[in-house]
Steps between C-alpha positions, in 0.01 A plus 500: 500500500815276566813541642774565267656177575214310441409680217869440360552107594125429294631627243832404456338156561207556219838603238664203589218256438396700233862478338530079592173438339594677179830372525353138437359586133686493243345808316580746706845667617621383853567844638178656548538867728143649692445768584268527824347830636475524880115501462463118351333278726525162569193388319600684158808301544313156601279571167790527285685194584201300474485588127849488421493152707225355217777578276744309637697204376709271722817391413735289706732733484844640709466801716532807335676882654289800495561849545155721538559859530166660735457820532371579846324827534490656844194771566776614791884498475525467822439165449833426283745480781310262671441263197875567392546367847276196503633367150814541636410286799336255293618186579524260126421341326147447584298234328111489440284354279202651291298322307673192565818631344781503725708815482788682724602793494924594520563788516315832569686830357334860536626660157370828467322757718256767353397794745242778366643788346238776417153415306568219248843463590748253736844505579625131436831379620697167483606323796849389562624227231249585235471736250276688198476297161658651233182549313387790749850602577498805291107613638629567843486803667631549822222534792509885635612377833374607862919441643777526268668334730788311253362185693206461410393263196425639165143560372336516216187661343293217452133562360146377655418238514860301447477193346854423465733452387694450819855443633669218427816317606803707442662396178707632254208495255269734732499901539854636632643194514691470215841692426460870612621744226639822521326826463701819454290790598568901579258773700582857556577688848420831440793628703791630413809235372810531728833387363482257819225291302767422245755373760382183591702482873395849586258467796227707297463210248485228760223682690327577163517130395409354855218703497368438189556176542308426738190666332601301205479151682207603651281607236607241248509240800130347383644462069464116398815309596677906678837412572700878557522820384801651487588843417814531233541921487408821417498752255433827462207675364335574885649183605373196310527170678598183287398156638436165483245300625554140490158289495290297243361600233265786593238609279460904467186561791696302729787723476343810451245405781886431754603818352184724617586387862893549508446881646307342804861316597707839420569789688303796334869663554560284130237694279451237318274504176303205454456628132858420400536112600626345148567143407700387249522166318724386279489138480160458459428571166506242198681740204527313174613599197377406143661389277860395706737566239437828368591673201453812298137502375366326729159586708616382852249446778569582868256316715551559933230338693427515889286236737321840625264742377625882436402804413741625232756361258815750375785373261856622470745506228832543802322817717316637200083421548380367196162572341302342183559631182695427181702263611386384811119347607444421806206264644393457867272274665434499906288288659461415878708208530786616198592731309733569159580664248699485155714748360502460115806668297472528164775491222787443795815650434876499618405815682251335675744278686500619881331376845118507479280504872136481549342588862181408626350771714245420781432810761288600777519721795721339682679266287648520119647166355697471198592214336794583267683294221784573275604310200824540276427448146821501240369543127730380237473535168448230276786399358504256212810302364522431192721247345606709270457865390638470153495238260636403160292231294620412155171418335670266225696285746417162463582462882317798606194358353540187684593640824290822504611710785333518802389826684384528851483767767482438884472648816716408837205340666188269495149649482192333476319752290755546288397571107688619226465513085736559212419823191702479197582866346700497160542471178554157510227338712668190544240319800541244770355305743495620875442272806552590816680353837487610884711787437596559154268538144688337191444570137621246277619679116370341181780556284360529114669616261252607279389804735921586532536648103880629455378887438430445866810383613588663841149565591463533892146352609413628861341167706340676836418242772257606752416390840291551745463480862122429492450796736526820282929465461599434131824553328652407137832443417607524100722239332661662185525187210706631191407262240821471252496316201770335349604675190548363164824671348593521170775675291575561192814679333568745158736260393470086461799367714797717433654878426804622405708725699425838448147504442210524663221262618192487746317249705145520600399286800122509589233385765160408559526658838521934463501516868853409553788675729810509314643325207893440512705351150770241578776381295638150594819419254667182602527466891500876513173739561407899490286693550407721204477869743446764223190762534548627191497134348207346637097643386271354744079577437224383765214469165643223367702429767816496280878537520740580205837505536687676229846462408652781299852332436563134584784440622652126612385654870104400342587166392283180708206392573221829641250402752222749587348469812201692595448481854202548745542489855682183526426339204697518221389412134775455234554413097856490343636549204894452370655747275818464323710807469717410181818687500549814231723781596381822628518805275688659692744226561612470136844679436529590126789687306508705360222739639597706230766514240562606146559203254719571145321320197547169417709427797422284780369635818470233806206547682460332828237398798609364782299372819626307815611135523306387778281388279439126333222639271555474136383816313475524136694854451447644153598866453257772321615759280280703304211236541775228357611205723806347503602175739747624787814300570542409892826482708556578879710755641578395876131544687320638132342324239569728195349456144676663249386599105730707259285695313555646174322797335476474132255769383764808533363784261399671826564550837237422747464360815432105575340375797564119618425325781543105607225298532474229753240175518455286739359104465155655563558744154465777806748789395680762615654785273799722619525856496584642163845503368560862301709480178604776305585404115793714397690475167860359543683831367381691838641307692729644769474265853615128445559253754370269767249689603334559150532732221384838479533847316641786623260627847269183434368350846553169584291313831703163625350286801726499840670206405900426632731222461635464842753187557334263221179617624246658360330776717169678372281797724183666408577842321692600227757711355536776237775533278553784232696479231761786517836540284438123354506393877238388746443711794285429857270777461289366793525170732152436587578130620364379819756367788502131562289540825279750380424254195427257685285717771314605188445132415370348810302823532332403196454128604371600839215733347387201336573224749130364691670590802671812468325633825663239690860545320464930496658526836814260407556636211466897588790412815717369121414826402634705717798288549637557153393844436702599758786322385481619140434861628812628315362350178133643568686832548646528153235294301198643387385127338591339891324780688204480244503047551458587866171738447375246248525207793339771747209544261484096447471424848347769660186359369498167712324540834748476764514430895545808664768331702800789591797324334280435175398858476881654620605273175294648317536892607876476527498378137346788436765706720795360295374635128414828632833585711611774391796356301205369219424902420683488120345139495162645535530804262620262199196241607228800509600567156352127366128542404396300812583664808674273699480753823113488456483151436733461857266728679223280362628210607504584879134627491418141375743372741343632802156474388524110419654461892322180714487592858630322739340428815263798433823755472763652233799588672693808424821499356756699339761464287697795478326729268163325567279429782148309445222510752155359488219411728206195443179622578337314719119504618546747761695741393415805563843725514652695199753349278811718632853459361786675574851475276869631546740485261876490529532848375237624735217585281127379672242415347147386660172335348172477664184325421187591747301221628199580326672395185646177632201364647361545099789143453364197534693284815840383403557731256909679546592851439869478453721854457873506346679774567841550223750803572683479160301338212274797479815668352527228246166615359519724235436815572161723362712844365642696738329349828703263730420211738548686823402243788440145519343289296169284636341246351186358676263201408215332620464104428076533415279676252404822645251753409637742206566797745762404839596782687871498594728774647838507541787745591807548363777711662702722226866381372589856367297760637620754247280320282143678403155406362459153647222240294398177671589262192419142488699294252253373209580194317252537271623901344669551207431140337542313776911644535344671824542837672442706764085641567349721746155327487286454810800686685448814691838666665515716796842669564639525863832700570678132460284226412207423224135336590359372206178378527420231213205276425656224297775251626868490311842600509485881639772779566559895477580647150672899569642745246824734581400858612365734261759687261496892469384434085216300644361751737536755287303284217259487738428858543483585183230186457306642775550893390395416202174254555426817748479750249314273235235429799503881537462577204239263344308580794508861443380425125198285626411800698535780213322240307192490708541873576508590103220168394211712380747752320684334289286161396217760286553251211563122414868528423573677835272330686702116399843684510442617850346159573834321387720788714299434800495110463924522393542691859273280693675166380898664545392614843362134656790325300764760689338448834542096474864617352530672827403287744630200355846687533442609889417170598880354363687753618339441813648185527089373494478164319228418261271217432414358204173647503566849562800530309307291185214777574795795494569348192196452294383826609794726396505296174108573380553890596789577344353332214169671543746844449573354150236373355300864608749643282438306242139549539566888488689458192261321329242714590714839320564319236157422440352855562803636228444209214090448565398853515205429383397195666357550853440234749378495817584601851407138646681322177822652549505511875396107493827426234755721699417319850521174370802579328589669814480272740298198355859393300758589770257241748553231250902561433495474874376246599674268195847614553544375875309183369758422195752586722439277772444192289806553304686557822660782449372731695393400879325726767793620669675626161183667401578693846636810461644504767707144446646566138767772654523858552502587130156370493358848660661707221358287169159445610436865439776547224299255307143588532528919523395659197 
C-alpha cells in the first residue's frame, strides 16, 4: 500500500490532468470534480488518462484556473495531523507536467474533515474559513461529541460513504452565513417562581440568566451561522424561561437535536424539562388573503404557508379556534419541504370583520415549533351610489325624448371582477341600454311615449342595478322613475261667455291624466290674481279626473279670465276660459216701496225700486202688477237709482189684494225680479189715514223701507217699518230697520259668502265684526231686527273654514259674548217668538264654527271670551291619551268632557275635536215645561265622519241645587219641524250630591235639564196612583186565582165556559197593562231616564193591553147577545173561542202597532211624548181614568 502522501499527490496530479485535458474540448464543462478512494492505484489512474488522452483536442489556448476538490480517505486518523501539517508546509506552487501538459498547482486548502461516528456514520466538520452549502444546511445534525468543550469545532452527522457535498469558502450565500434571525423560545423550570425572577436587578435573576445562559450558548453553539442566546425573563407557571437565540435559520432537528443536550450544560439544581422547549415564529409565514377588498358576500380565502414541514394546522377567528362547517372549510396540505393551508369563509359578513391567525404546529420530545400568523381583515359592505334615487321623466317631452336620462350606479373603488346588470319592474317597462365602466354600470332610458299612456301618469317604475364582486358579494340598489305625462286640459262652462249677477254658473275643467295631486282655480282680472279657496265650491273626482267649480251667485268678485291647473308633482297642466259677469242687482239689494200698502180706487199709487248707483249698467226696469207690465220711470236720489210707476187700480167692485213687483233686464235679457210689493184695494169711502206715507183705513197695516232724508241726502238700510193706521193717523207699531253698520255688516257678509276667497278675507272681516257690534251694543240691546242681523251674519260665516289662529277665533266667540250679555234677555224672548229660532240658529252657528276650524301648526288654542271658552286638540298619529277638558265659568259653575282613547284612535290623523263651553246662552233656549237649564252648556264636535255611536262623557256641576230630577238633554235641531228642542237621546244621567255625569253616544250641544222639587198635590197624586194600581194588581190577581180555583165548576156549558174565558182573558190583559203602568211610573219618579227603546216598548205595550181589556168586553158582549137573540142556533166551542181571541187580541195588535206609525210620520207624536213619564204628572192619573171600565 502507499503512503498517504503519495497516495494523495497521484491523485491530485491524475484530477488535474484529468481536468486540463477535458478542459481543451469544447463539449464538455471546464470544471470537472473526482472523486478518488484511497485504494486507486497508479495503474487504474495511468489507464484512464490514456483513454481520455485519445480524446483529446489541442488548442492553442491561454492557461486556464482549476479548483479540484479530493477527498482523501485515511484508514487511520492519526494520520490527519500530520498531513494537515505537511500541506501546510507545502512550499507552492509546484509545477509538473503529465502527459505533456504543463500544470501547477496554487494553492492547497484542507476543507473539511470527516472522523467515524458509529456504523455508517461520520462526524464532518469545516475547517476555519469555509463553511456548509446551503443545500445541506438544513440536514445537519450536530455530532454527539466526545468533549463539549465550547472550543471545539462543530460536527455534523454525515452518512457513509460521504460524497460531498463539502465546505466551501465562507460566503454570504453558504450555511450560517447569511443574516442570523431571531428565534424567541420558552422552557419550563419546574421550580417554584420567586417574585425575584420578575425583578430584573435582583441577584436571583442575574444568577438565573447567567446560568442559563451559558447552557444556552452552549447547546445552541453548533446552529448554522449561532450568534447568542440571550435570556429576556420569566414567568410564572413553575418558572418558564423566555429566550432568544440569535443564529441562522435552523431547521426543526437541529434545534430540537441543541435542545436534547441543554440539561448536560445545567445544573440538575434547574429541573429543567426538556419536554417544554417551544419556538415561536412569526415572521415566517406567507398569509394572504383572497380577494383584497372584501365585502359582504364574499367567499374570502386565507392562505399561510411555511418553508418547513409540520404536523398540524389550527385557525383563529381573534382567540376563538375555528373548525369546518357552515361557513368555514378549511384545506391543508404538508409536505416535507412546505406546508399550507387555506381557510375558506363563506357568505362573509360585517360580523366577520376581526384579526384572523393560523399556526403551524411541529412537535417532538424535546422541541415544539410554531409558526404563527395573524391577519386583519375589515369587511365592508358594498355600497353602491347611485346618481339618483328618484326620478321624474315626462314621457311626452320633446326634450326628454332627445336627451333620455341617464342612470348609473357605482361603487368607491376599482375592481377587476366587477359585474353588474339592470331589471326593470313596473307598469311601464320603459328599457335601456346598460354598459359598463371600471367602477360604475350605466343604463341609458329609451324614452317612448307610446308605452307612457296618460291613465298612467305618475307611475313609479323600480330600475334595480346589480353588481357584483365576482367573488360571492352582490348588492342592488333601486332607482325609482315616475313617468308623468303631460296632461291635455280642457274646460268647458254652463254658460257661453257671460252671466248676470245673481245667478248661477259652473265650469268643468278636465284631464287626460286621473292621477293628478291637486287642482287649484285662478282668477286673473286685469293685473290682479286670486285664488278661488272655497271647499264647498270646488267638486273634484279622480274617474274622470275632473274639477267643477260651481258658482251659486256671481258676483263682480267672479268676473275674468279662470285658469284650471291640474298639477302633478311639478308639472302643471292648464286650460282657461274668460267669463263675463254682467251686472244685475241682487235680490236682496233692490229697495222697493211700498212693501205693503192699501191703494183707494182709481187713484194713483207710486210704486218704486231702487238699487245703488255704483253701477254704469243700463237695466230695462218694467214693473209687474197682476201679470201686467208697465215701463218704470228712472231718477236718482243721492247714491240710489230709483224707478218709479204710479199705478192705478181700475177694477174696484171688490176688494182684494194685488201683488207687484219690478222687473229688471240686463243687455244679456238676464233678469232679476224684486220681492213682492203687497197692495190692498180699498174703496175711497173707508178711508181714514192720508198722507205721505200712504193711505189707509182705520187699523190697516202699512210696511215702508228704512229710507231718511238726511241733509239732501238720501239714506236707505235693510229692514223695514210698520205703521198702523190709528185715529186717521199713522203710528210706528214696530221699527224693524237695521243700523247703518249693521246694514252694511249684513251686506259684506253676504258678499263675502260668495266671494272665491272668502277663506282668505274671513279673518279680516270677523275683527270688522266685532269692532262694530260692540259699538252698536246699545242698539243690539233694544232691537230685536239688529240682534237677529248679527245671528244671521253668525250663521253666514260660520260656514267658511277658518284658521284656528287665537285673534280670529276671540273675534268670533266675543261676537258671540256681546248678543248674549245679559242686557239682550227681552231681545231674546221677542226673537224666540219668530217661527225660526234665532237662539237655535246662534247655537248652530258655533257648532259649525268650531267644527269648520283649520289647525294651525297641528294645534287649536284655547280661548275665552267671557261667557265662552273653546278648546280642542288635533289628533295626531300617536296619540294615545284621553281627550280631557276642563271649563270654569265666571259664575263658578264646572263643567268637564272626556273622550277615552279608544274612541279617538277610531279618527283618522288630523282630524280636531274642538269643545265650546257658553255660561249664558243655554238660558236663551227655550225652556221644555217646567225643567230649567241648571249648569253649563257644552257643545262638542269632531271635524271627520265617525262611526254612528261616539262615546262622550261629561260633567256638569249644579247651578241651583234645589233643583230635582236631572235629564242629560242634547239640543236637537231637527225636533219639532226643524224649530228644535231639547232630547234626552243617547244620554244617560248619574246624579252626584253637586254635579251631573252624563254619559252620551252622539256629539252636539249638551247640558242638564232639572224640575223644582216635588209639590205636596204631586206626592199625594202619586199615592193615590200607586194605591190604586196596588189594589187593581191585587185584585185581578186574586180573580185569576178564584178563576182557576172555580174552572171546572162553573164552565159545565158553552155560555159559561166563553164568559169565563172573556173574565179570565179581561183580568189577564188589565193586570200586564198595570204592571208596565207601574213600572213605567217608578222609573220617573226615580229620577231614571229612558231610552227610546224602552220607553217606545213601555209604550206599545201598555197601549195593546189596555186595549186587549176592551175589545174582551166586547167579545163578551157579543157573545150574550148572541146566546139571548140565537137561542136556537148553536155553534161551536172552537168557532167562538177562535172569533173572541182574534177580536181579543188579534185587533188591539193591529191598532197598535198603526197608531205609533201614523203618529210618527205625521209628527205629532215622538218617543219621548209617548213616555209617560215625559208628558207631566197628570199623565199617571188619565192613563187609567181612560181605559178602566
Amino acid at each position: 500500500m502507499p503512503s498517504p502522501i503519495t497516495a494523495g499527490l497521484h491523485c491530485l496530479f491524475l484530477l488535474v490532468t484529468a481536468c486540463c485535458q477535458t478542459s481543451q474540448d469544447s463539449n464538455f464543462h471546464p470544471y470537472i470534480q473526482y472523486i478518488i478512494d484511497s485504494t486507486l492505484g497508479e495503474e487504474s489512474f495511468q489507464s484512464e488518462m490514456q483513454r481520455q488522452k485519445r480524446n483529446i483536442l489541442i488548442f492553442d489556448l491561454p492557461p486556464l484556473e482549476y479548483t479540484v476538490d479530493i477527498e482523501v480517505s485515511l484508514m487511520d486518523s492519526s494520520f490527519l495531523e500530520p498531513i494537515k501539517e505537511y500541506f501546510k508546509k507545502l512550499s507552492l506552487p509546484v509545477s509538473t507536467s503529465i502527459s505533456n501538459v504543463e500544470m501547477t498547482v496554487s494553492n492547497i486548502n484542507i476543507t473539511t474533515v470527516c472522523l467515524p461516528s458509529g456504523e455508517n456514520k461520520s462526524c464532518c466538520s469545516c475547517e476555519n474559513g469555509y463553511a456548509w452549502p446551503s443545500a445541506v444546511c438544513s440536514d445537519l445534525i450536530t455530532c454527539p461529541s466526545v468533549s463539549l468543550a465550547p472550543d471545539l469545532p462543530c460536527s455534523y452527522m454525515m452518512e457513509k460513504p460521504f460524497h460531498g457535498p463539502y465546505c466551501e469558502p465562507q460566503t454570504e450565500d453558504l450555511c450560517g452565513m447569511g443574516e442570523p434571525i431571531i428565534m424567541n423560545m420558552s422552557v419550563r423550570l419546574d421550580t417554584d417562581f420567586w417574585d425575584d425572577l420578575s425583578n430584573s436587578s435582583s441577584e436571583l435573576y442575574k444568577k438565573y440568566k447567567a446560568d442559563l445562559e451559558k447552557a444556552f450558548n452552549a447547546s445552541y453553539r453548533c446552529l448554522p451561522g449561532f450568534v447568542s442566546a440571550t435570556v429576556t425573563g420569566f414567568r410564572p407557571g413553575s418558572v418558564f424561561v423566555n429566550y432568544e437565540v440569535k443564529a441562522g435559520a435552523a431547521s426543526f432537528d437541529q434545534i430540537a437535536n441543541s435542545n436534547k443536550i441543554v440539561p448536560q450544560f445545567l445544573d440538575a439544581l434547574y429541573r429543567l424539562d426538556q419536554t417544554t422547549f417551544t419556538m415561536k415564529i412569526t415572521d415566517q409565514t406567507n398569509f394572504t388573503v383572497s380577494p383584497v377588498d372584501i365585502f359582504e358576500g364574499d367567499t374570502v380565502r386565507l392562505t399561510c404557508q411555511i418553508n418547513s414541514t409540520s404536523q398540524n394546522v389550527t385557525w383563529y377567528y381573534f382567540d376563538q379556534i375555528i373548525s369546518t362547517g357552515f361557513q368555514y372549510l378549511i384545506e391543508r396540505n404538508i409536505s416535507m419541504k412546505t406546508s399550507w393551508s387555506t381557510l375558506e369563509i363563506i357568505n362573509i359578513t360585517v360580523k366577520d370583520s376581526g384579526t384572523y391567525g393560523c399556526s403551524f404546529t411541529n412537535s417532538n420530545r424535546f422541541h415544539t415549533l410554531i409558526y404563527k400568523a395573524t391577519k386583519t381583515i375589515a369587511v365592508s359592505q358594498l355600497y353602491i351610489t347611485p346618481n339618483v334615487n328618484d326620478i321624474d321623466v315626462i314621457c311626452n317631452s320633446p326634450e326628454m325624448q332627445t336627451n333620455s336620462p341617464l342612470l348609473s350606479c357605482c361603487i368607491d373603488r376599482h375592481l377587476p371582477s366587477l359585474t353588474g346588470d339592470w331589471k326593470v319592474n313596473g307598469a311601464i317597462s320603459i328599457t335601456g341600454v346598460s354598459s359598463f365602466t371600471e367602477n360604475c354600470t350605466e343604463y341609458k332610458l329609451n324614452i317612448n311615449e307610446s308605452v307612457c299612456p296618460p291613465e298612467k301618469s305618475g307611475t313609479v317604475t323600480t330600475y334595480t342595478c346589480e353588481l357584483r364582486t365576482g367573488h360571492g358579494a352582490r348588492h342592488s340598489q333601486n332607482i325609482r322613475v315616475m313617468y308623468l305625462q303631460a296632461a291635455h286640459v280642457t274646460i268647458s262652462s254652463s254658460i257661453n261667455s257671460s252671466i248676470s249677477e245673481g245667478y248661477p254658473f259652473n265650469l268643468t275643467c278636465e284631464s287626460d291624466v286621473s292621477n293628478y295631486d291637486s287642482i287649484s282655480w285662478k282668477i286673473q282680472s286685469g293685473t290682479s290674481t286670486k285664488i278661488v279657496d272655497c271647499d264647498t265650491c270646488i267638486n273634484n273626482s279622480k274617474f274622470p279626473a275632473k274639477s267643477v267649480l260651481t258658482v251659486r251667485t256671481a258676483t263682480q268678485d267672479w268676473n275674468g279670465t279662470y285658469i284650471c291647473t291640474f298639477s302633478q308633482k311639478y308639472l302643471e297642466s292648464s286650460a282657461n276660459m274668460t267669463i263675463e259677469v254682467i251686472p244685475l242687482p241682487l235680490k236682496q239689494n233692490i229697495l222697493i216701496d211700498p212693501i205693503a200698502a192699501s191703494i183707494p180706487c182709481n187713484v194713483q199709487q207710486a210704486l218704486e225700486c231702487c238699487i245703488s248707483a255704483n253701477t254704469m249698467e243700463d237695466y230695462t226696469v218694467t214693473f209687474v202688477v197682476q201679470e201686467n207690465e208697465f215701463q218704470a220711470g228712472k231718477k236718482r236720489k243721492t247714491d240710489l237709482f230709483c224707478y218709479v210707476y204710479n199705478y192705478t187700480e181700475t177694477e174696484c167692485s171688490k176688494e182684494k189684494k194685488l201683488i207687484a213687483y219690478c222687473k229688471f233686464i240686463n243687455r244679456i235679457r238676464q233678469k232679476v225680479n224684486s220681492e213682492n210689493m203687497s197692495l190692498h184695494l180699498i174703496p175711497d169711502k173707508e178711508v181714514s189715514c192720508s198722507d205721505s206715507l200712504g193711505i189707509g183705513i182705520e187699523g190697516a197695516t202699512l210696511i215702508k223701507p228704512c229710507c231718511t232724508l238726511k241733509n239732501s241726502d238720501y239714506l236707505c238700510t235693510r229692514g223695514n217699518k210698520i205703521y198702523k193706521c190709528s185715529n186717521k193717523a199713522w203710528e210706528v207699531e214696530r221699527n224693524d230697520c237695521l243700523s247703518v253698520p249693521i246694514s252694511n255688516l249684513l251686506t259684506s257678509a253676504e258678499s263675502l259668502v260668495n266671494s272665491p276667497d272668502a277663506e282668505a278675507n274671513l279673518s279680516k272681516y270677523l275683527a270688522e265684526l266685532k269692532e262694530k257690534t260692540e259699538n252698536e251694543t246699545n242698539i243690539i240691546n233694544t232691537s230685536p231686527a239688529n240682534l237677529g242681523a248679527i245671528v244671521t251674519i253668525l250663521q253666514m260665516v260660520s260656514s267658511i273654514p277658518a284658521y284656528a289662529e287665537k285673534l280670529t277665533i276671540q273675534n268670533f266667540l266675543s261676537t258671540v259674548d256681546f248678543i248674549v250679555a245679559d242686557s239682550t234677555t227681552e231681545v231674546w224672548e221677542d226673537l224666540n217668538k219668530e217661527e225660526i229660532l234665532k237662539s237655535s240658529l246662534l247655537l248652530q252657528s258655533v257648532e259649525n264654527f268650531s267644527l269648520h276650524l283649520q289647525p294651525v301648526n297641528n294645534t287649536i288654542p284655547p280661548v275665552s271670551a267671557n261667557s265662552l271658552q273653546l278648546q280642542g286638540i288635533v289628533v295626531t298619529e300617536n296619540n294615545n291619551l284621553d281627550y280631557n277638558k276642563s271649563f270654569h265659568s265666571t259664575e263658578n259653575l264646572t263643567a268637564s268632557v272626556l273622550i277615552g282613547e279608544n274612541e279617538i284612535q277610531t279618527l283618522p290623523q288630523s282630524s280636531t275635536i274642538v269643545s265650546v263651553m257658553y255660561s249664558k246662552l243655554g238660558h236663551i233656549l227655550p225652556q221644555n215645561g217646567t225643567k230649567y237649564v241648571n249648569g253649563l252648556l257644552i257643545t262638542t264636535t269632531v271635524s271627520s265622519n265617525r262611526s254612528q255611536k261616539f262615546n262622550i262623557n261629561m260633567t256638569f256641576a249644579k247651578k241651583n241645587s234645589s233643583l230635582k230630577m236631572p235629564q242629560c238633554v242634547f239640543w236637537n235641531f231637527t225636533l219639532n219641524k226643524h224649530r228644535a228642542g231639547w232630547d234626552t237621546h243617547g244620554c244617560t244621567p248619574t246624579e252626584a250630591e253637586d254635579y251631573v255625569i252624563c254619559s252620551c253616544s252622539h256629539l252636539t250641544s249638551f247640558s242638564i235639564l232639572m224640575s223644582p222639587d216635588k209639590s205636596s198635590q204631586v206626592i199625594f197624586e202619586d199615592y193615590i196612583t200607586y194605591i190604586g194600581l196596588a189594589i187593581s194588581i191585587l185584585s185581578l190577581v186574586a180573580c185569576i186565582i178564584i178563576e182557576s180555583l172555580v174552572w171546572k165548576n162553573v164552565t159545565n156549558n158553552t155560555t159559561s165556559y166563553m164568559r169565563h174565558i172573556c173574565i179570565l182573558n179581561i183580568a189577564t190583559s188589565l193586570l200586564i197593562a198595570d204592571i208596565w203602568f207601574i213600572v213605567t211610573a217608578s222609573i220617573n219618579d226615580q229620577n231614571q231616564q229612558m231610552s227610546r227603546g224602552i220607553c217606545f216598548v213601555a209604550t206599545f205595550f201598555i197601549h195593546l193591553f189596555y186595549l186587549c181589556v176592551f175589545f174582551w168586553m166586547l167579545s163578551l158582549g157579543l157573545i150574550l147577545f148572541y146566546r139571548l137573540v140565537f137561542i136556537l142556533h148553536n155553534t161551536s166551542k172552537t168557532a167562538q173561542k177562535a172569533v173572541a181571541f182574534c177580536l181579543g187580541y188579534g185587533c188591539p195588535f193591529v191598532i197598535a202597532v198603526i197608531t205609533p206609525s201614523l203618529s210618527h210620520c205625521q209628527g205629532t207624536v215622538t218617543p219621548e211624548r209617548m213616555c209617560v213619564g215625559s208628558t207631566g204628572r197628570t199623565a199617571k192619573l188619565s192613563w187609567p181614568s181612560s181605559y178602566l171600565p
